[in-house]
C-alpha positions as CSV (number, residue, x, y, z in Angstrom):
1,X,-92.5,-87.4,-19.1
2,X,-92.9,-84.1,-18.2
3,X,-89.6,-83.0,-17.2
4,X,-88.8,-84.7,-20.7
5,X,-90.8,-82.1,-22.4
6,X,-88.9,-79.7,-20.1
7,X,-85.8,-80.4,-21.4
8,X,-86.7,-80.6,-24.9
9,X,-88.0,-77.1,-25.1
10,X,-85.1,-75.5,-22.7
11,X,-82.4,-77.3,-25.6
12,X,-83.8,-75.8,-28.2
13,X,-84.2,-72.0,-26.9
14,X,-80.6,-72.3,-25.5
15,X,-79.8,-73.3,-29.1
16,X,-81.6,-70.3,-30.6
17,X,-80.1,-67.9,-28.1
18,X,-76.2,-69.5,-28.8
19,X,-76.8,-69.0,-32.4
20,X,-78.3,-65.4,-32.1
21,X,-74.6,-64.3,-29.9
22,X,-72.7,-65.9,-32.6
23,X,-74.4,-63.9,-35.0
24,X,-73.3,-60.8,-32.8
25,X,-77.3,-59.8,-32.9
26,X,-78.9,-57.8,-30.1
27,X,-82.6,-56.4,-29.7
28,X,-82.6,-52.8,-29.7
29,X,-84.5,-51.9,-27.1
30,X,-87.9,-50.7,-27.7
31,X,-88.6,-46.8,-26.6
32,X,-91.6,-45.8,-27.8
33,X,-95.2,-47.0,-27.8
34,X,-95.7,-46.7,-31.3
35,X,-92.8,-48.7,-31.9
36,X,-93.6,-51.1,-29.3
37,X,-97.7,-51.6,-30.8
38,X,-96.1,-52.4,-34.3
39,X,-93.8,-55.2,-33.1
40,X,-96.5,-56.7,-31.6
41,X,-99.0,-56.6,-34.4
42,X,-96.2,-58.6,-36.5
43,X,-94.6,-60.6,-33.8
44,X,-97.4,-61.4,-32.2
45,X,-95.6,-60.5,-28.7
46,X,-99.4,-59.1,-26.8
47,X,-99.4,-63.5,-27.2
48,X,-98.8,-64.3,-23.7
49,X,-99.7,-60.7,-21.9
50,X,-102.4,-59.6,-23.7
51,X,-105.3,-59.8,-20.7
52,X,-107.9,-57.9,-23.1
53,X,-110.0,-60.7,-22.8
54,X,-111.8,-59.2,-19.7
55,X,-113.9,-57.4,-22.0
56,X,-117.8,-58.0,-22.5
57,X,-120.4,-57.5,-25.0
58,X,-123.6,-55.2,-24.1
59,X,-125.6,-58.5,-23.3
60,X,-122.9,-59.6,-20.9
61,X,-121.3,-62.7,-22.8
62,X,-117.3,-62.0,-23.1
63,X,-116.1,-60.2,-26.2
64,X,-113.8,-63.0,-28.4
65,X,-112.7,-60.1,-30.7
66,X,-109.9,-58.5,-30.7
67,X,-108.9,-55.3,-29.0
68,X,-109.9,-52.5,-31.6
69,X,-106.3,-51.6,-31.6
70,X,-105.6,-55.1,-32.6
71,X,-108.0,-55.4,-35.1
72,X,-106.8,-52.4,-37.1
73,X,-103.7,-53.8,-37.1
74,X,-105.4,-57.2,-38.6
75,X,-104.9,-54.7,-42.2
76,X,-101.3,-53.9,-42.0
77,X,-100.0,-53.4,-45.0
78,X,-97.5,-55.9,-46.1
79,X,-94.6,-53.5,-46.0
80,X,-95.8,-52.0,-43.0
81,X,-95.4,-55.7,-41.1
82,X,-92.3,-56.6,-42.7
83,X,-90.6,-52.3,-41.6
84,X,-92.1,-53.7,-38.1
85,X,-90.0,-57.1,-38.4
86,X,-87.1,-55.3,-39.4
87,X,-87.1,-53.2,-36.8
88,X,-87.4,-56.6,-34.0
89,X,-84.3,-57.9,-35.7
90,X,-84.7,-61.3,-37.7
91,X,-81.7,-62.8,-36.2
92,X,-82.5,-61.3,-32.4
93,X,-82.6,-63.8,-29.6
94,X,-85.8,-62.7,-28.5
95,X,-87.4,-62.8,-32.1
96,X,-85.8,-66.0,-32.5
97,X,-87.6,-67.3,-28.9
98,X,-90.1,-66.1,-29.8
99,X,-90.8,-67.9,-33.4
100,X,-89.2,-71.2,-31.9
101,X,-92.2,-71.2,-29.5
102,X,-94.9,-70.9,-31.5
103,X,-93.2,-73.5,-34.1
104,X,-93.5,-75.8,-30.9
105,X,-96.5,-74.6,-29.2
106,X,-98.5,-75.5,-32.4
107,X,-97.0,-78.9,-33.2
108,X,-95.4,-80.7,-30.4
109,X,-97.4,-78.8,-27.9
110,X,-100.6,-79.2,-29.6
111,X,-99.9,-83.1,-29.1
112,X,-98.4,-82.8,-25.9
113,X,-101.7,-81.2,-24.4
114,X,-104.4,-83.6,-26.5
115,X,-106.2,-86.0,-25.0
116,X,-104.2,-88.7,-26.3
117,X,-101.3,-87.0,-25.0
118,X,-102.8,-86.6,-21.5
119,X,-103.6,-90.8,-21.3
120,X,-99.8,-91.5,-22.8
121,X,-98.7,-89.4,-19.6
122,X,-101.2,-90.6,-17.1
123,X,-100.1,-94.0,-18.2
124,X,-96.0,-93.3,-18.2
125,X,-96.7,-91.8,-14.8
126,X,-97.8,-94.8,-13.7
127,X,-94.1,-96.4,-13.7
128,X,-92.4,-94.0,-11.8
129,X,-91.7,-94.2,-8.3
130,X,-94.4,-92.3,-6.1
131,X,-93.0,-88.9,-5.1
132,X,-92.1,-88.0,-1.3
133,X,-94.8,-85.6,0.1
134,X,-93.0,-82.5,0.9
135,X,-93.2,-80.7,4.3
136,X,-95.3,-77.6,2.6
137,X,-98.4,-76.3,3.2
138,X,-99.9,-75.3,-0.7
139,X,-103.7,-73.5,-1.9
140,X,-104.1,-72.4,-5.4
141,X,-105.5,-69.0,-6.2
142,X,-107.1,-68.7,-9.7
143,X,-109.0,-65.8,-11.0
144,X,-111.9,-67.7,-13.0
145,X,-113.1,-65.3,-15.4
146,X,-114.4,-67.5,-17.8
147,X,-116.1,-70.4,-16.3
148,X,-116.3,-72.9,-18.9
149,X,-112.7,-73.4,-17.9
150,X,-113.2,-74.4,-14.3
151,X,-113.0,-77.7,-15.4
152,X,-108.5,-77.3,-16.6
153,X,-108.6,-75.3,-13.0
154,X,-109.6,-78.0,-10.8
155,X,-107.6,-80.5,-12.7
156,X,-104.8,-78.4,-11.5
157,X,-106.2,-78.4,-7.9
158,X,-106.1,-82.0,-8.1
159,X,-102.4,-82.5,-8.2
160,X,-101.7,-80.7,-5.0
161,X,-101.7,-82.8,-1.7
162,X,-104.8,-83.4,-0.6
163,X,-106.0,-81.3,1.8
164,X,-104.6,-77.9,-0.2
165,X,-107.9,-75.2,-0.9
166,X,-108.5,-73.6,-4.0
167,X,-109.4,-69.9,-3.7
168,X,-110.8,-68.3,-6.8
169,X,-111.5,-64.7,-7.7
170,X,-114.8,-64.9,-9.7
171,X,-116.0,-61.1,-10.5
172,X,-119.3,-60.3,-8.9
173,X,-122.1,-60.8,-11.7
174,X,-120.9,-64.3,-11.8
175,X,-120.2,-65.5,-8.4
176,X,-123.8,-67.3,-8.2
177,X,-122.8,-69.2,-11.4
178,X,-119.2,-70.2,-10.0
179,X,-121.5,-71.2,-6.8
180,X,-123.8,-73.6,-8.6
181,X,-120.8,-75.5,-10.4
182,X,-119.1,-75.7,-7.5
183,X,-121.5,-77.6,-5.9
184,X,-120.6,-81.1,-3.6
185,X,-117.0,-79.1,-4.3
186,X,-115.2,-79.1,-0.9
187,X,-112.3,-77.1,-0.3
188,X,-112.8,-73.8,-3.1
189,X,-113.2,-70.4,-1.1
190,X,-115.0,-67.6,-3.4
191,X,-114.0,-64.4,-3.9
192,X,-116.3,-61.8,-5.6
193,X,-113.8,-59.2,-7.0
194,X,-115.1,-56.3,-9.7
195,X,-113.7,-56.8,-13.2
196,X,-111.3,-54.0,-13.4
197,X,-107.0,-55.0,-13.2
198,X,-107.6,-58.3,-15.0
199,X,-106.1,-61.0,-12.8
200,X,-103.8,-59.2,-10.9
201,X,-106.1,-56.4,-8.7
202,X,-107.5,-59.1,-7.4
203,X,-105.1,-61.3,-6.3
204,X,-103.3,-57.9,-4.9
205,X,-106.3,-57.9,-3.3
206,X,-106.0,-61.1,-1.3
207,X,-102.5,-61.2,-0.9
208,X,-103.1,-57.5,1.1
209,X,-105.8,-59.4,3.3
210,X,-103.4,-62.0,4.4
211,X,-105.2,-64.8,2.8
212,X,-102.1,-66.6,1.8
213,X,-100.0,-65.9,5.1
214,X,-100.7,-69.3,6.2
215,X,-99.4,-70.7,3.2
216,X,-95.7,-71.7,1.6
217,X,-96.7,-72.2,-1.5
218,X,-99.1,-71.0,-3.6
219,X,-100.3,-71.7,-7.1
220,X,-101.3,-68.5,-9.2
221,X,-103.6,-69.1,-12.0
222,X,-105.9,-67.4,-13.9
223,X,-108.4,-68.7,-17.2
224,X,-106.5,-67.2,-19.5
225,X,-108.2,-66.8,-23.1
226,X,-106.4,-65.5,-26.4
227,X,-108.8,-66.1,-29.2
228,X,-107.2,-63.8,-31.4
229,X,-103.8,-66.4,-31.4
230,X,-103.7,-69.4,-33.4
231,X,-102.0,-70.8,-30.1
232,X,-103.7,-69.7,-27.6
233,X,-105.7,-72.3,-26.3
234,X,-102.6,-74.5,-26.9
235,X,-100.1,-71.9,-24.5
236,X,-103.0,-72.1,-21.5
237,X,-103.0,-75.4,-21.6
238,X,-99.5,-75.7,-21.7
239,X,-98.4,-73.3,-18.7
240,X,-101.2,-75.4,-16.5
241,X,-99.8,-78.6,-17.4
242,X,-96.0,-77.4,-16.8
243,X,-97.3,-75.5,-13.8
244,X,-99.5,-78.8,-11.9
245,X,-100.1,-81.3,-14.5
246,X,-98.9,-84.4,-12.6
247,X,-99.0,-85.5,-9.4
248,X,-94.9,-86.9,-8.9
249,X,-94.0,-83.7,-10.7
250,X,-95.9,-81.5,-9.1
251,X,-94.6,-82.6,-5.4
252,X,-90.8,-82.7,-6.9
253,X,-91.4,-78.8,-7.8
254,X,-93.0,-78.5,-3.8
255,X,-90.5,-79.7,-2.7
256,X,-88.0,-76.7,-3.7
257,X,-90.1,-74.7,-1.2
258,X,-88.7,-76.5,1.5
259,X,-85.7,-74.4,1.1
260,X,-86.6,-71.2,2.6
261,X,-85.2,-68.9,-0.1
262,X,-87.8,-69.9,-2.8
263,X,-89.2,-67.2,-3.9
264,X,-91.1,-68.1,-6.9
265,X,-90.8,-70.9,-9.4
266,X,-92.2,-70.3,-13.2
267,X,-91.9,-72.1,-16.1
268,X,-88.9,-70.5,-18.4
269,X,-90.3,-71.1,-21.8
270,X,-92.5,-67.8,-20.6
271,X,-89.4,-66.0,-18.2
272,X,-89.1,-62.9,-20.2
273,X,-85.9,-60.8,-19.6
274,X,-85.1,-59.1,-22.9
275,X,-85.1,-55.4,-23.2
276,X,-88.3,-55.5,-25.8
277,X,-90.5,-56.9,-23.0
278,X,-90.1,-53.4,-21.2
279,X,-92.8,-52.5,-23.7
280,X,-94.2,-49.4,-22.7
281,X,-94.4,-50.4,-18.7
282,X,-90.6,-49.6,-17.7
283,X,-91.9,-45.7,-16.2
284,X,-94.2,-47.1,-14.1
285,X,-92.3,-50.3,-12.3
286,X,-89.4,-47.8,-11.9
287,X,-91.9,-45.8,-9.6
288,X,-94.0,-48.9,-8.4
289,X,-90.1,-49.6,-7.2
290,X,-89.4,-46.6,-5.2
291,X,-92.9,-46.7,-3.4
292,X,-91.7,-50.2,-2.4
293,X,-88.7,-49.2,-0.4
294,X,-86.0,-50.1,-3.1
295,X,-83.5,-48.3,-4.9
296,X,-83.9,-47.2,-8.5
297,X,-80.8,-49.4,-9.8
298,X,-82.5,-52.3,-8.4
299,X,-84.9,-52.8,-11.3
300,X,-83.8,-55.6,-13.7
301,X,-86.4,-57.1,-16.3
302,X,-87.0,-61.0,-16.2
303,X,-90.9,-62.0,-15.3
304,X,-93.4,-64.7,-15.9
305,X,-95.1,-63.4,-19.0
306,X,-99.0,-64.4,-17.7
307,X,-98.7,-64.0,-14.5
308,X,-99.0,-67.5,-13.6
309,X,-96.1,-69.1,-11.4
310,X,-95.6,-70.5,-7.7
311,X,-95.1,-68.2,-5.0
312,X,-94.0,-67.8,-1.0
313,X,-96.0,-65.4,-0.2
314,X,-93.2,-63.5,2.3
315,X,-91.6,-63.2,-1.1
316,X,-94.2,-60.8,-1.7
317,X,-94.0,-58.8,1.3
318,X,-92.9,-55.7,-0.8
319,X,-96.0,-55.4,-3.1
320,X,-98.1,-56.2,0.1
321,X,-96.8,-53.0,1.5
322,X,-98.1,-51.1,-1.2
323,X,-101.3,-51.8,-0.1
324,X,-102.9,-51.0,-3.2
325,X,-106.5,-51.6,-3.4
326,X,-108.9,-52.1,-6.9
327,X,-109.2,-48.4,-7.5
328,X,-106.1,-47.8,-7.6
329,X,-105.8,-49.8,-11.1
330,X,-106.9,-48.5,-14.6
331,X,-111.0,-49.0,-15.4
332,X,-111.3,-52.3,-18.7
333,X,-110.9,-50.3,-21.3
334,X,-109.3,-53.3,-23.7
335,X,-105.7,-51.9,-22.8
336,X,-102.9,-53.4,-24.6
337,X,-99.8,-52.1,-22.1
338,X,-98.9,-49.2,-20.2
339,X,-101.8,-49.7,-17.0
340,X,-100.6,-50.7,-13.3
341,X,-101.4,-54.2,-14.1
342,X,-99.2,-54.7,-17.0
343,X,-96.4,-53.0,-14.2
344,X,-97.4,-54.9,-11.2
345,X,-96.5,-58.6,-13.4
346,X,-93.4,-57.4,-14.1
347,X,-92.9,-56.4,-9.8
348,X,-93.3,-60.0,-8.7
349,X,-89.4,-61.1,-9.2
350,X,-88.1,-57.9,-8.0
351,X,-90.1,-57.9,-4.9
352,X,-88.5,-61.4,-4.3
353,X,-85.2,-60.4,-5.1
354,X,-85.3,-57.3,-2.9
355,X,-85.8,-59.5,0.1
356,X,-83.1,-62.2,-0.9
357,X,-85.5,-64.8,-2.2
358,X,-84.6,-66.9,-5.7
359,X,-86.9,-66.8,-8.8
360,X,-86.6,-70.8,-9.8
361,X,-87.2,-72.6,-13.4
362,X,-89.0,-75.8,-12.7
363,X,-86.0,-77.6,-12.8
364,X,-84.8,-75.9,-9.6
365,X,-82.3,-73.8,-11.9
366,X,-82.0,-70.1,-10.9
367,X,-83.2,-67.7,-13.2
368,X,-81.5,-64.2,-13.6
């Protein structure tokens, strides 16, 4: 059932993206911030990346407004949005992607993800032929940031083979709430980590302390929350159920890590390689690139928008030698783009590429 879903949306993006070369259209490549913070107020592309959410309110509860820059651009004037649009391109691939999702995410996702959705899948499940347990040893890493979603996290954690830990990086003013829910909860390691580089300082964190060197695959995760989207909810729920939402499928896509060139498997429906998704980060990963060892014509854009995808960990032996630490990333300040975080997600393929590995649809398909 899920690989169903798979198919369905890959058809219809290759559709979009035939039509768009037809057309002869192209994205110009975005240059500036400016230009780069008005496509996004139209377009909506912050959607997937936008990791503002790690903001609070004085009394400590998490901020569910939008970033201030955001929320200015709320009042756009009409002409102003549609001058943005224009300069996207209506008939570009990637503003053609990108529309195509949310048509989906908000109809046929919306239903795919319901509860009734999740019983018509348990229940199909049910008729297909048990899955061969696959010679890998797996953990999922999730940074739980909001914890009224442990609940989708250990779902996830529940379609691995048994046996497989859960470590979660919980920032330290709410490790003693993670703690109590956790409770008669076997198997989940802890990790208080200060709320500064979103998701990604602290997994950097533990991938520099070795605590996935044991491992061959690894889930990344992280509670992601975009109020501000009428999809949001919707897209979380989607990646996790793509990413581990079934037992059989989830030892299939194991199973790919068996061959020792796996670096990284993602869902493509988020695989961003389009010039435009440079946003204002390119700068910075060209000299995160030199600082790991590679050449500067070795940078090529195509990442997981979210961060959330399975990795070898050896395929991230480049950014381990970086050995950067929490400091080294940009204080919360609600930033939009342009901070060592918003570089280091789009590092994660090139650091497996560098060493040989394959970045992998869920299918098993290669992606470039």
């Amino acid at each position: 059932m899920v690989l169903h879903h798979r198919r369905f949306f890959s058809v219809g993006l290759r559709r979009i993206r035939l039509r768009s070369q037809r057309d002869g259209s192209i994205l110009p490549e975005v240059r500036s911030v400016r230009k780069s913070h008005a496509i996004h107020e139209v377009s909506g592309l912050h959607g997937w990346n936008d990791r503002s959410h790690h903001v609070e309110e004085e009394d400590g509860r998490p901020s569910t407004m939008r970033p201030l820059t955001r929320h200015k651009g709320q009042h756009m004037a009409l002409p102003a949005r549609l001058t943005a649009i224009g300069r996207l391109g209506f008939r570009s691939s990637a503003y053609g992607r990108h529309v195509y999702q949310k048509i989906v995410a908000l109809t046929l996702g919306a239903a795919f993800v319901s509860p009734p959705g999740q019983r018509l899948r348990q229940a199909v499940a049910q008729f297909g032929e048990p899955a061969r347990r696959p010679d890998v040893r797996t953990a999922v890493v999730a940074h739980l940031y909001y914890l009224d979603l442990l609940p989708e996290i250990l779902a996830c954690w529940s379609m691995l083979p048994d046996g497989a830990p859960l470590h979660l990086t919980v920032p330290s003013d709410r490790v003693e709430q993670a703690r109590h829910l956790l409770e008669g909860i076997p198997g989940a390691i802890l990790h208080p980590c200060e709320n500064r580089g979103r998701d990604i300082a602290p997994f950097i964190a533990l991938l520099n302390a070795g605590t996935f060197d044991r491992y061959d695959a690894v889930l990344k995760l992280h509670t992601k929350r975009s109020p501000h989207l009428r999809d949001g909810e919707i897209r979380r729920k989607l990646l996790f159920t793509m990413l581990a939402g079934g037992r059989n499928a989830t030892l299939r896509l194991l199973a790919a890590f068996e061959t020792p060139d796996t670096g990284l498997i993602g869902w493509k429906a988020c695989y961003r390689a389009a010039p435009s998704y440079w946003m204002a980060n390119e700068a910075r990963v060209r000299a995160v690139v030199r600082q790991m060892g590679m050449p500067d014509d070795a940078v090529r854009l195509g990442f997981f928008e979210g961060s959330m995808f399975w990795f070898r960990p050896a395929a991230l032996a480049r950014l381990r030698h970086l050995q950067l630490s929490p400091e080294d990333f940009e204080p919360e300040a609600r930033q939009l783009d342009a901070t060592l975080h918003h570089a280091i997600e789009r590092c994660f393929t090139l650091s497996a590429w560098a060493d040989g590995f394959s970045v992998r649809g869920l299918d098993g398909r290669v992606l470039k």
